[in-house]
N, C-alpha and C positions, 0 to 999 in steps of 0.2 A: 728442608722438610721433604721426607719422601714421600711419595703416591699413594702407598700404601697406608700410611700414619692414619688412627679412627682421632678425630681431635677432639673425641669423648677421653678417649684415653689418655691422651695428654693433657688433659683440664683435669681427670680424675673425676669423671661426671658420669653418670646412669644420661642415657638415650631421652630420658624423659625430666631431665631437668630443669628446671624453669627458667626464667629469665635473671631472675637475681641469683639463683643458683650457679650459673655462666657467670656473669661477674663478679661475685664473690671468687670466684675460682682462679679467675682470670686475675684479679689483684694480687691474690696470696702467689700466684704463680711468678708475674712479673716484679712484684718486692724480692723474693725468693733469686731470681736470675739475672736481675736486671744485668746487662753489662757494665755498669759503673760500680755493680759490688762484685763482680765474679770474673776471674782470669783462669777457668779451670777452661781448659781447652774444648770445644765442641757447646760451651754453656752459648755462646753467642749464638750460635744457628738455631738451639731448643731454645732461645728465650723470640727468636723472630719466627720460629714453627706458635709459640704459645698464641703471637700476634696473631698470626694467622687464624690460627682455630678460632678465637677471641672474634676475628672479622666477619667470618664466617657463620657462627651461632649466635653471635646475638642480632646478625640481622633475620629477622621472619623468614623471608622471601632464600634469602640464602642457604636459612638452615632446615627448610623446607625440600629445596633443591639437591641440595646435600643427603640429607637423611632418605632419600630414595634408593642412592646407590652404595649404600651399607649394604652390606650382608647382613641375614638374621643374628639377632644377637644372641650369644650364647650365655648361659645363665650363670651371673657372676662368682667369684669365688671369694667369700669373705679373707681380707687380709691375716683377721686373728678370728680367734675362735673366741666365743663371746659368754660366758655363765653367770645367769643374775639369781640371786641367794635373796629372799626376803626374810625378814622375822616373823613378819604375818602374813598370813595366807589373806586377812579378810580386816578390814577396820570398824571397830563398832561406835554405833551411833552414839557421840556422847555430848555433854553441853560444855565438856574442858578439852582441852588438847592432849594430845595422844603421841606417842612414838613410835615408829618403825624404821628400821633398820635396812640395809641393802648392802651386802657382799657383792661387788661387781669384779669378775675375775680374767683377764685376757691373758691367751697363751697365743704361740703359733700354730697356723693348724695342723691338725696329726700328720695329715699327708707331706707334713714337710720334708722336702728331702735334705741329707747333710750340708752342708753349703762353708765356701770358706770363711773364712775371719772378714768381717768389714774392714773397707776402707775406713783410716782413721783421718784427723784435721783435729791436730790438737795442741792446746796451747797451754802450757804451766807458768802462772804467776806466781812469782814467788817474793814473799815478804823479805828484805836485807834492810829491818832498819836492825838501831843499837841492839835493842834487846832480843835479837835472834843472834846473837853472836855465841861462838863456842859448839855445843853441842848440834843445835837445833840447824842452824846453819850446815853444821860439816854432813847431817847425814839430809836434809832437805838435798842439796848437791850431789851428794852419791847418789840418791834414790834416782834422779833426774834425771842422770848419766844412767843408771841401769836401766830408766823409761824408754830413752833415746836409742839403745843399743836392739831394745825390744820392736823398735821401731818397723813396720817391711818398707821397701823400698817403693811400694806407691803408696806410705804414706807421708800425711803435711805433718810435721812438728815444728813446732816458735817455745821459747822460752825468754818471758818478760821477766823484770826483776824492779822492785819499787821500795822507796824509804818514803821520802817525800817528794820523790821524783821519780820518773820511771826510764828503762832503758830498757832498749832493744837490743837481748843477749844473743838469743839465735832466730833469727828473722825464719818465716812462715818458708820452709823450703822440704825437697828431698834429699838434700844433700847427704853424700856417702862419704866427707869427710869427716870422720866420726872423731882425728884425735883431733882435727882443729876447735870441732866444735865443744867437746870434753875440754878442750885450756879454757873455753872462754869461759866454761860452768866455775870450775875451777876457781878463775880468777875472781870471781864475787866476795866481796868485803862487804862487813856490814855496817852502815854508816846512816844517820839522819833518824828523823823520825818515820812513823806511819800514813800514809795517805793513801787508802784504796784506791780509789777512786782511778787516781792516775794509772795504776797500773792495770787496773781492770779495763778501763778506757782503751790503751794500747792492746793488751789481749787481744781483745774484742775485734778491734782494728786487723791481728792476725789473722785473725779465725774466719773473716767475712770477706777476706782478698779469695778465698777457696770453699768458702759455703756449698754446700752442696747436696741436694737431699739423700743420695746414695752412700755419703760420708757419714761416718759419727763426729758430729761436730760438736767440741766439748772443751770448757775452759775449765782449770783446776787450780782456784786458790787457796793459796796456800800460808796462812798468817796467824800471830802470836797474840796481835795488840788490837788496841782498838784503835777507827780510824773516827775524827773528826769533824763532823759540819760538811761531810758530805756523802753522808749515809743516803740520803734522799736521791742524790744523781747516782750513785752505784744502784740504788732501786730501780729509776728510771731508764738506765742503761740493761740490766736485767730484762725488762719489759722489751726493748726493744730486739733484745740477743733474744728470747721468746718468739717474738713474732720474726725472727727468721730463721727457724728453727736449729738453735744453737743453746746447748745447755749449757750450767754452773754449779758445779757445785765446791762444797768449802773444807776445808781443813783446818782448824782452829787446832790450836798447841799451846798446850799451859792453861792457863785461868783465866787472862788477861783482855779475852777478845769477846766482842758479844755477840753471844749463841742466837738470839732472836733477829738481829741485824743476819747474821751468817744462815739461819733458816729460813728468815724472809727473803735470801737474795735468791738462795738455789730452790726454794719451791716457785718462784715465779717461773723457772723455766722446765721443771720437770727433775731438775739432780738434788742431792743430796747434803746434807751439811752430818760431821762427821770431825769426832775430837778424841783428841790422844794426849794423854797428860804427862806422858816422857817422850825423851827423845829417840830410844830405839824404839817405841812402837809406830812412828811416822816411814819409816819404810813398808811393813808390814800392810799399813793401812793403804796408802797413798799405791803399792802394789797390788792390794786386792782392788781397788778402783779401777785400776789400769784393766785388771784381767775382765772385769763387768763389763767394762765397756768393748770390749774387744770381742762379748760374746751377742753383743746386742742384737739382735731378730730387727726391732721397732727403736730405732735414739731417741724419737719425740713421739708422743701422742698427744693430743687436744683434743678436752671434751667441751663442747660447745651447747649452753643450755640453755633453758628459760626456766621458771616453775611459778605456778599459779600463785594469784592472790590465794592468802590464807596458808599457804605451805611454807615453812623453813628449812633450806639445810643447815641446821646449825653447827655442825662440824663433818671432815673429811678427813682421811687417815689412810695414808702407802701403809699397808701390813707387811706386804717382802714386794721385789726383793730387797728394796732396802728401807726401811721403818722411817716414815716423817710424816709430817704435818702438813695438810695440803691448804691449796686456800679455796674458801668457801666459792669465790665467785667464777663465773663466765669469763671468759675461758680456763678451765679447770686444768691444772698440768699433770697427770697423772705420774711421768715418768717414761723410763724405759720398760721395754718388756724383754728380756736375756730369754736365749733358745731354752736354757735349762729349767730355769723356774718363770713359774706364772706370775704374772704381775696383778696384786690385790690389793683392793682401793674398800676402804668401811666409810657408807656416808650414815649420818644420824639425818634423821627427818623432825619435825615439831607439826601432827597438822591439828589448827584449828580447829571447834565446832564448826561442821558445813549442812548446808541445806538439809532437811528431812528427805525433800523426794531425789537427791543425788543418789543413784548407784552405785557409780563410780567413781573416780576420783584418780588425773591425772599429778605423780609428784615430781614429776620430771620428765621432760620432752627435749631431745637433743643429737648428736651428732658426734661420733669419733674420730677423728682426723688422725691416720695415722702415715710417717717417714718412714717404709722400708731400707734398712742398711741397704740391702740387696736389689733393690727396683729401681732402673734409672727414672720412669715417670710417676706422677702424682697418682695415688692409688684412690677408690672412694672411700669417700666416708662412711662408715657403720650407724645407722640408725639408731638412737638408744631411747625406749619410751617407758616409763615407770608408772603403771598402772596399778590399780589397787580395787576392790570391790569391798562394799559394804556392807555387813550385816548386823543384823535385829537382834542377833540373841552373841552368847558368848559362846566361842566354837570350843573347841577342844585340840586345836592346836599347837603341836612339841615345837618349840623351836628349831631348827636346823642345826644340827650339831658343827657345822664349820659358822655360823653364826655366833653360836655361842663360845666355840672354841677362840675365834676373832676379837670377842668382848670380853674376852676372860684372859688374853693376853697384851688386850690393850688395857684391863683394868689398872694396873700397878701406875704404867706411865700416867693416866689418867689422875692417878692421887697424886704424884709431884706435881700436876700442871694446876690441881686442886690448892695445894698447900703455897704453890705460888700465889696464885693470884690470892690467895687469902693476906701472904704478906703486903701485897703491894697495896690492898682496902685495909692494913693496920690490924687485920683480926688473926693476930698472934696464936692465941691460945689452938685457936680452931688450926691454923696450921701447923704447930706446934702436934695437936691429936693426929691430924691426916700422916705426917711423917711417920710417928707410933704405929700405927696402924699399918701403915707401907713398908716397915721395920717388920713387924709379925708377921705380915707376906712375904716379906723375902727370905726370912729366916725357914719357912714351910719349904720353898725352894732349896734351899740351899745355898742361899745367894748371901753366904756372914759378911762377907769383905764390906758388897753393897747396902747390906742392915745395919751395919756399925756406921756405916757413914750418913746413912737416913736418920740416927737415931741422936750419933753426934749433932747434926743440924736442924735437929728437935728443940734441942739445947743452946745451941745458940743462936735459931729465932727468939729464945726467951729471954734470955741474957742482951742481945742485940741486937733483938727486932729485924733482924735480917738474914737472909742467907749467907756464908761464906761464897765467896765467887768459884772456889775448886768446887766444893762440896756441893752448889746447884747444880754444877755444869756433871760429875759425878753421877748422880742421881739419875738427872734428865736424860744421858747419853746410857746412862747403865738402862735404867728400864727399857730405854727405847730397842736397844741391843737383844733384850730379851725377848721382844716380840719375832725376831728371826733366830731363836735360839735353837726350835724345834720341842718345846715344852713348855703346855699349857698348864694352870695349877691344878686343872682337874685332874691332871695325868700323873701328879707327881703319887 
């Protein structure tokens, strides 16, 4: 710990933070470094400097004595730059519930200057059981090998590999011997069945020998099938790569695997689930992923919230940079934020009838936690409060043209996710129209390939009460693609 160290700064704490505020800080801090998860060199002295500060602020008397021989503080600089978009300017007084909308948009700030490429810490799981054999196999492999060669020389790469067992192909290192580690890719055969679980398990285990908040720390699975009766512990393991700031996101191939299992693993941590239905377009994809993360500004954000009795969020939704589903609760994973494009987050609100003499109306009270790639210590949190005021009469209020632009190109994916859950309560017909209906929007677009396929499985929800497994995963993945397409329906 040097002399000079403010152990505001190293807690990531405003001068005026409270006492829970210190140890909330101080925990995430010490999970984050501990020495029994981290061998990155100089992690043991910042994790006994965190002690320190820890010692020091949260006694009275201490952080008393301390906070004299600061310097004046100088007036902080928000990590990201922060734009909140409402629908309504104002909520009117009613005796049913109501909706408003909120565009919430993080970039990095203008001032920023160019900066290199983050440090990476990254680990590729990849599925070898039977039915990735031939194709799917041979270029999964090459891709991996062209990841590795992309690699710089301070960064960590692992590649695990799993059927129903898992093995450690290229353990968590720098290594520069590039053709040893090309034979071992190489040598993968594909044999047994499916079991995430295990290989994720191991990942994980790579990726948290070298945790680091300065790192982009990121697992990339990569699989065909579905894995069994132990979807619940890949969730739970999720949650735990979450709270120490390590993303997941999926690559699904073929029909076979499932989309809602692969979306609910990478939204709990902020990444992305992502599917390709041949085998040469898994290079393509599995490369563009590579290059996002390599441009990352912010690898994790956490938004941390409360919101009143009588308020709902009823849904949340990543707009760009990469389109998904977010989950509704505390702590909220927004994602990455890439230097190039802004990272935009659509929440729905529901509020209740509330009081006559309330004026205002708080929908959201909370806090941004964000990982600079580039900042060796914990930066603060961004205050985020959602306020709303009331009025008596009906204003005249235009909606916010990127509000609507938002809703009008989440509208489409919106009707697939409509027409599902319509099959899954049995009400055929009704999802059978919403598809028709999602068919004529896309065909406005120009989207034939995806309207033929909407329309095909119009038809055979009627015929078979169900979806095709391509043809949902088709749909779902196509719409969502078109929300970062660059083209709203109104534009067309």
């Amino acid at each position: 710990m040097t002399d000079n160290q403010d152990f505001y700064t190293l807690l990531g704490l405003m001068r005026n933070a409270s006492a829970e505020d210190i140890r909330e800080a101080y925990f995430d801090a010490a999970r984050r470094y501990h020495p029994d998860k981290n061998t990155t060199p100089g992690d043991t002295e910042f994790f006994l400097g965190i002690q320190e500060a820890y010692e020091v602020l949260s006694n009275p008397r201490k952080r008393s004595k301390y906070d004299v021989t600061l310097p004046p503080q100088r007036p902080a600089e928000k990590p990201l730059d922060v734009r909140i978009i409402f629908s309504r300017q104002s909520l009117m007084r009613l005796d049913e519930p109501q909706l408003i909308y909120v565009l919430m948009e993080f970039s990095p700030p203008a001032s920023l200057q160019p900066a290199s490429t983050p440090s990476m810490n990254l680990c590729l799981v990849l599925d070898r059981s039977t039915s990735m054999q031939g194709a799917n196999l041979d270029v999964v492999k090459a891709t991996a090998i062209q990841i590795m060669r992309k690699m710089k020389s301070q960064d960590i790469f692992s590649v695990v590999a799993f059927s129903d067992r898992a093995e450690e192909v290229i353990p968590a290192s720098r290594s520069a011997d590039l053709i040893k580690l090309e034979s071992r890719i190489h040598m993968l055969q594909p044999s047994g069945g499916t079991e995430i679980f295990s290989g994720l398990e191991m990942g994980y285990n790579e990726i948290i020998r070298n945790v680091h908040q300065a790192k982009v720390n990121h697992i990339i699975l990569l699989t065909d099938g579905r894995t069994y009766g132990d979807e619940e512990k890949c969730i739970n393991l999720a949650q735990r790569a979450s709270e120490n700031g390590i993303g997941i996101s999926g690559l699904g191939i073929g029909s076979e695997w499932n989309d809602n299992f692969l979306d609910d693993l990478a939204s709990r941590t902020g990444g992305s689930s992502m599917y390709v239905s041949r085998p040469q377009d898994i290079q393509k994809t599995l490369l563009e992923k590579f290059t996002r993360l390599g441009s990352a500004y912010a690898e994790e954000t956490r938004l941390e919230f409360t919101i009143p009795e009588g308020i709902e969020l009823r849904y949340a939704f990543r707009i760009q940079p990469e389109a998904g589903l977010l989950s509704f609760e505390s702590p909220l994973m927004p994602g990455a934020v890439v230097r190039e494009t802004s990272l935009k987050i659509l929440l729905e609100f529901v509020i209740q009838p509330q009081p006559v003499e309330q004026k205002t109306i708080t929908l959201f009270d909370g806090k941004l936690s964000v990982s600079l790639s580039d900042e060796e210590f914990p930066v603060k949190p961004i205050p985020i409060r959602l306020i709303r005021s009331f009025a008596d009469e009906v204003g005249s209020d235009i909606p916010s043209g990127e509000i609507v632009d938002a809703l009008s190109r989440l509208k489409l994916y919106r009707m697939q996710e409509q027409a599902r859950l319509e099959v899954t309560a049995g009400e055929y017909d009704q999802a059978s129209e919403h598809l028709h209906r999602l068919a004529t929007h896309l065909l406005a677009q120009g989207e034939r390939g995806l309207a033929r396929t909407a329309l095909m499985e119009a038809e055979q929800i009627q015929e078979n009460k169900s979806f095709s497994q391509q043809g949902r995963k088709e749909i779902k993945y196509g719409t969502r693609a078109l929300l970062t397409s660059g083209r709203s329906e109104e534009e067309q």
